[in-house]
Structure formats: C-alpha cells, structure tokens
C-alpha positions in Angstrom: 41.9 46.8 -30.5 38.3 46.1 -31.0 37.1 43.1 -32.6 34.0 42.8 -34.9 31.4 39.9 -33.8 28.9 38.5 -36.2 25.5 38.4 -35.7 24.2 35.1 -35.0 21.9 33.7 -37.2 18.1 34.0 -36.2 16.1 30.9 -35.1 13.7 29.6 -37.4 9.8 29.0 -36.7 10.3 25.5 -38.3 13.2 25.1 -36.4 11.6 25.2 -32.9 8.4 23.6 -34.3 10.8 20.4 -35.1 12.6 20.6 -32.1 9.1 20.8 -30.0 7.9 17.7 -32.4 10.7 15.5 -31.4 10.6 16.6 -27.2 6.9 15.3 -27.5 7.7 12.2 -29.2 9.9 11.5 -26.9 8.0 11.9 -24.0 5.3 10.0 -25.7 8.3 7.0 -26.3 9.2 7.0 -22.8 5.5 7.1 -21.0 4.6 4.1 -23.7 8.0 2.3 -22.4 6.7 2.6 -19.1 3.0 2.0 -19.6 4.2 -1.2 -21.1 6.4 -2.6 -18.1 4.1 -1.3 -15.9 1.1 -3.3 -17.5 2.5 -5.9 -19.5 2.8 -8.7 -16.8 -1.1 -7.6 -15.8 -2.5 -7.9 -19.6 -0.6 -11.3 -19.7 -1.8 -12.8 -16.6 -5.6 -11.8 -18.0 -4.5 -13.3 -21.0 -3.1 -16.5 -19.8 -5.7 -17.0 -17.0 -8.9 -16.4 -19.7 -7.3 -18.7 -22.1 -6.2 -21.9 -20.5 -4.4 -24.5 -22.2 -6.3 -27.7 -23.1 -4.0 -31.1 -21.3 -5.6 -33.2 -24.4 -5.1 -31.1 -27.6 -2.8 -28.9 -26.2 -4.6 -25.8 -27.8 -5.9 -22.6 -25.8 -9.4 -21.9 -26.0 -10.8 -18.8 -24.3 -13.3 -19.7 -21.5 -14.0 -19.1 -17.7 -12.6 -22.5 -16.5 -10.0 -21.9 -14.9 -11.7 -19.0 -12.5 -14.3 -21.3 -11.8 -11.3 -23.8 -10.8 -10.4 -21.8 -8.3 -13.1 -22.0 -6.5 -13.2 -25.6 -6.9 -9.5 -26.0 -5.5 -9.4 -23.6 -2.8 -12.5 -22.3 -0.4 -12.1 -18.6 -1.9 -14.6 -17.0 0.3 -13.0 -18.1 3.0 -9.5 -16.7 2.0 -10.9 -13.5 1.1 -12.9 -12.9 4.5 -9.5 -13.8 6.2 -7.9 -11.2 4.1 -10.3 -8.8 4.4 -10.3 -9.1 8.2 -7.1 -9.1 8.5 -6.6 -6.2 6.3 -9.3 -4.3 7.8 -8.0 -4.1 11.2 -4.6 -3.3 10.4 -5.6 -0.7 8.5 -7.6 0.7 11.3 -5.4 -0.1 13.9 -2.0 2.1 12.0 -5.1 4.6 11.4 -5.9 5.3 15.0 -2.1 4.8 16.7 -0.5 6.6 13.4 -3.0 9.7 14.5 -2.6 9.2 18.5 1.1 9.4 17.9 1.9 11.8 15.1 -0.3 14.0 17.3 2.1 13.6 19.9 5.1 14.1 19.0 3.9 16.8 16.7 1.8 19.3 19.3 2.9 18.1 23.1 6.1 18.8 24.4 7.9 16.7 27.0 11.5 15.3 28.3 13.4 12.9 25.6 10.7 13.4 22.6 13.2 14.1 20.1 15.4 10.9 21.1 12.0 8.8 21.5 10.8 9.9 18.0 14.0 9.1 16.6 14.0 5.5 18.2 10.6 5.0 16.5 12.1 6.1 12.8 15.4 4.1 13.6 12.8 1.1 13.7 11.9 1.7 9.9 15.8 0.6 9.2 15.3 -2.9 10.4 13.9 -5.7 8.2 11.5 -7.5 9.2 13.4 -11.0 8.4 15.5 -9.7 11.5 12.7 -9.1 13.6 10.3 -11.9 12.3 11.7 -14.7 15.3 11.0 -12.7 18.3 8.0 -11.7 17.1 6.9 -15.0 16.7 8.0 -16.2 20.0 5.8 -13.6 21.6 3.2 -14.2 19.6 3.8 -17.6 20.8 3.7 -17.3 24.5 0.6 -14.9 24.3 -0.9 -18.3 22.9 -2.2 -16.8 20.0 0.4 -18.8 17.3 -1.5 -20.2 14.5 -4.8 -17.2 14.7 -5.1 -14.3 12.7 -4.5 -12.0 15.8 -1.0 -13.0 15.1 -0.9 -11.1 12.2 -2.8 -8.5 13.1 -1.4 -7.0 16.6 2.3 -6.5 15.6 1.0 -5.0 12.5 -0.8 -2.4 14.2 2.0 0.0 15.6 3.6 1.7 12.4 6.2 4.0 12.4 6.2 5.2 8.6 2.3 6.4 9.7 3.8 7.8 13.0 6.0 9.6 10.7 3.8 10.9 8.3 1.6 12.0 10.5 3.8 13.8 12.4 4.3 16.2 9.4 1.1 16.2 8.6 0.2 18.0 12.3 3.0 20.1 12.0 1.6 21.9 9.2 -1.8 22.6 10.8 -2.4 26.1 13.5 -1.0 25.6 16.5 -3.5 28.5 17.4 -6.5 25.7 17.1 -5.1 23.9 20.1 -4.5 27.2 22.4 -7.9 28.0 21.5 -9.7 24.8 22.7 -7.2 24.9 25.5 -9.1 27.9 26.6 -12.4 27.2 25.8 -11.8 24.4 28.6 -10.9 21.3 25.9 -8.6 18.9 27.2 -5.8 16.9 25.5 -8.0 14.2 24.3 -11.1 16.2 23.6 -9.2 18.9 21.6 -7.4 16.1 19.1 -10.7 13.7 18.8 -13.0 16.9 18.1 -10.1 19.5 16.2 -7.0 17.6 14.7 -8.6 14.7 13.7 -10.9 15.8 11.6 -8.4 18.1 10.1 -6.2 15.2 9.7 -8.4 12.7 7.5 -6.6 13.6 4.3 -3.3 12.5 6.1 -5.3 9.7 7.5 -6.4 8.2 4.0 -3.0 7.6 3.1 -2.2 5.3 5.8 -4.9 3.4 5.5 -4.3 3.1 1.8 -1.2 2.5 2.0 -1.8 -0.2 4.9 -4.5 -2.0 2.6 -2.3 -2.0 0.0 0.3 -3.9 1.8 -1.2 -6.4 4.3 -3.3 -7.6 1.6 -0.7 -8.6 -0.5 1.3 -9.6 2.6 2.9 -13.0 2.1 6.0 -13.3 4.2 4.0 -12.9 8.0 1.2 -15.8 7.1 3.6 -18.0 5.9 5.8 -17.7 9.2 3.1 -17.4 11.7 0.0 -19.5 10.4 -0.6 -23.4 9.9 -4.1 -24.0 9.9 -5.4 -23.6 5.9 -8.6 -22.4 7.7 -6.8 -19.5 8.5 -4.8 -18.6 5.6 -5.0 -15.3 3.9 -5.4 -14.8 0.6 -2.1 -14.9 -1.0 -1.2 -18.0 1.0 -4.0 -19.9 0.2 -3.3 -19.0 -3.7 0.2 -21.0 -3.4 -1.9 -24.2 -2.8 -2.8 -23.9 -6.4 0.2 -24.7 -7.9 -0.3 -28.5 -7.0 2.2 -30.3 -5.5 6.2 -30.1 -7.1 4.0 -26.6 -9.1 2.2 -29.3 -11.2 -0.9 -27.5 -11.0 -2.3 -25.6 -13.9 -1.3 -21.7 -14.6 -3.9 -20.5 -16.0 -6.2 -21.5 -12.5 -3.0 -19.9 -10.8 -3.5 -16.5 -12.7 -6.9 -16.8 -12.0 -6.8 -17.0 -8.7 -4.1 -13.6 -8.9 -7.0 -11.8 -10.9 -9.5 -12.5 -8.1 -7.3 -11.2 -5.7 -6.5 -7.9 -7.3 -10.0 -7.5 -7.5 -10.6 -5.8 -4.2 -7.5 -3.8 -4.1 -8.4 -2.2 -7.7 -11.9 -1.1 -6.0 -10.0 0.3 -2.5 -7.9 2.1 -5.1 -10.5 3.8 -7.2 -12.6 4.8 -4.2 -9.8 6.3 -2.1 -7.8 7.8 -5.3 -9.6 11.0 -4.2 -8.7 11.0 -0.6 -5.3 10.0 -1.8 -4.7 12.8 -4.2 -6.0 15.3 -1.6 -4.0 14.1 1.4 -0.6 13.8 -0.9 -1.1 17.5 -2.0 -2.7 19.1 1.3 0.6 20.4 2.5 1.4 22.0 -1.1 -2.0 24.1 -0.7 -1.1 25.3 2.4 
C-alpha cells in the first residue's frame, strides 16, 4: 500500500538571505577574535613602550624617552650588526646547502639515498636542548667558543630546507637535466645554470624562514656566547631589565619595537617571493 508524502515547504528568499547574514557575521566574529590575539600583545607593547611611566608622579606621559634609553643602556648598533651578521649568513648558508642537497636527493640516484634522506628528516625529531652540549663542546675544541662563528656554522646545515627543497625539485622536468646532460653540461653546471634558477621561489622560503628564526634566536647566544661585544640582538635586550628585572618596561618594549623593525621590512619585501614560492607547486 502506497503512502502519500507531503510536499515540503519551499525555502524562502529571506530565509537564505538571514541565514547568509549570520555565516558572514560569524566569520567576521571569528577573524576579529583572531586579529585581536594576534595583535593585541603588539598594539600593547607600542603602547606601553611610547607612554612610559613617570618614577616621580607616577603618571604616563607619551614621549620618545624610553627609545632613546635604549640606546643609552645598551650599544644598539652593535647588537643589530651582530644580528644582522649572524642572520645573514645563516640565511645564506641553509640557502646554498638546502639547494645543493634537495637537488640531490631529488634528481641523482645512488646506493642508500632513501635511508640517508631519511636519517636527515629523523634529525628534525630531535630538540635542540638534546643536542645543544655536544654542539658546544665542538664548538669548543674548534676554539671558536665565545665568536659568532659559533652560532653561525651549526646553523648552516638544515634539514626542514633539505626537505623542502627536495619537493620543490621533484616537481620541476626531469627532461631539463637529460637535455643539458646532452648538450655536454655536467652535474654542477646543469644545477648552478638550470635548477637553480628554477628553484628561487623555493629558495625565498628558506631564507625567509631562516631570517625569521635566527633573528629572534635566543636559546643558542645565551648557551654559546659571553662576551656582551658579541651578543645578538635579543640577548643584549635582556640587559635591560636591570638587575633582579628592576629596570624600566617601557625601555624594555622599546628596545622589542626596535628589533621587530627589521624583520617587518624582510617580511614586506619578501611577501612576494613568499607567496609565489608557497603556491608554485599548485600552478603547476
């Protein structure tokens, strides 16, 4: 025996209009939630460091003081060229041996790559607190404890680049290499002159990335350098603090404004490359 179904009601226009009106607002609530714990901590350390509390009245005023503290404090130029030096070369360095062996393991064939690339990844599982002493006991016996070199040769073999650029080799021709192979292009000439070129998108994003991390390193300096003539950056910014943190927070704030300086400008000149190399293997 059949039974009789009623025809559902239609939809409404207004309907979906009110339900499209609500999915909107609530994608606007969410992205305000995170705009606001993504810059809240940043608007209040502008805040705090451009109005600095006065010791006598006890009232904030808004001035420059405390950024020109800083610089009365610590010898900023001498943190930032240490930083920047230190940065630079790292950067360079994972650049150049990310490329040389992503290129590798990606195009050349040979006995035990497989197990040798995954030795290298099995390295991005172990924290660097583990790996931190004999580090520094090398570093130590090379007699370079207490330099920047210290900081900047272990830096400079990286296995998250080796990784990504791996992948990023694998998508290009293989045909390109066959072809310089037979117009007489060795090994060396066919990546320096082909792949690497090819590869800058891929390339940008490791040295981003490095930037972005060695100069806001603060673990490494701490372990491996003495001297305050050769502090970086974020070490020499603990000295303001003062001793037992009695030191002001405003010229503390300041000093983390004057810092993010530089990696703001690396970020808006390379947001291009970045955006190209993190969608380069989407386009083709």
């Amino acid at each position: 025996m059949a039974t009789a179904t009623l025809p559902s009601a239609p939809v409404r226009p207004s309907q979906n209009r009110a339900r499209g009106s609500l999915g909107r607002i609530g994608k606007i609530v969410v992205m305000a939630v995170a705009a606001f714990l993504t810059l809240g901590p940043v608007v209040w350390t502008l805040v705090t460091a451009l109005t600095p509390l006065d010791a006598g009245t006890g009232s904030r005023s808004f001035g420059l003081g405390a950024f020109a503290d800083v610089f009365t404090q610590v010898d900023m130029w001498l943190l930032v060229w240490n930083s920047a030096l230190v940065t630079g070369l790292c950067a360079a360095g994972q650049m150049i041996t990310a490329a040389m062996a992503g290129y590798v393991f990606a195009k050349m064939e040979f006995r035990g790559k497989g197990l040798l690339f995954g030795l290298v990844l099995a390295t991005m599982m172990v924290p660097m607190q583990v790996t931190i002493v004999p580090v520094f006991l090398l570093i130590r016996g090379m007699g370079l404890a207490d330099t920047l070199l210290a900081l900047i040769i272990p830096a400079i073999p990286t296995a998250f680049g080796t990784f990504l650029m791996r992948q990023y080799f694998l998508g290009l021709p293989h045909e390109l290499g066959e072809a310089a192979s037979l117009d007489g292009a060795g090994p060396f000439r066919t990546f320096f002159s082909i792949f690497a070129p090819l590869a800058a998108p891929g390339l940008a994003i490791v040295g981003i990335l490095a930037f972005n991390y060695h100069w806001n390193e603060f673990f490494r300096p701490l372990i491996m350098l003495i001297s305050e003539e050769n502090f970086t950056l974020p070490l020499g910014l603990v000295t303001l603090q003062g001793n037992l943190g009695t030191g002001s927070v405003a010229t503390v704030l300041a000093g983390v404004v004057l810092s993010m300086i530089p990696a703001l400008v690396v970020f808006i000149l390379g947001n291009k490359p970045l955006r190209e190399g993190l969608t380069a293997g989407s386009n083709k």
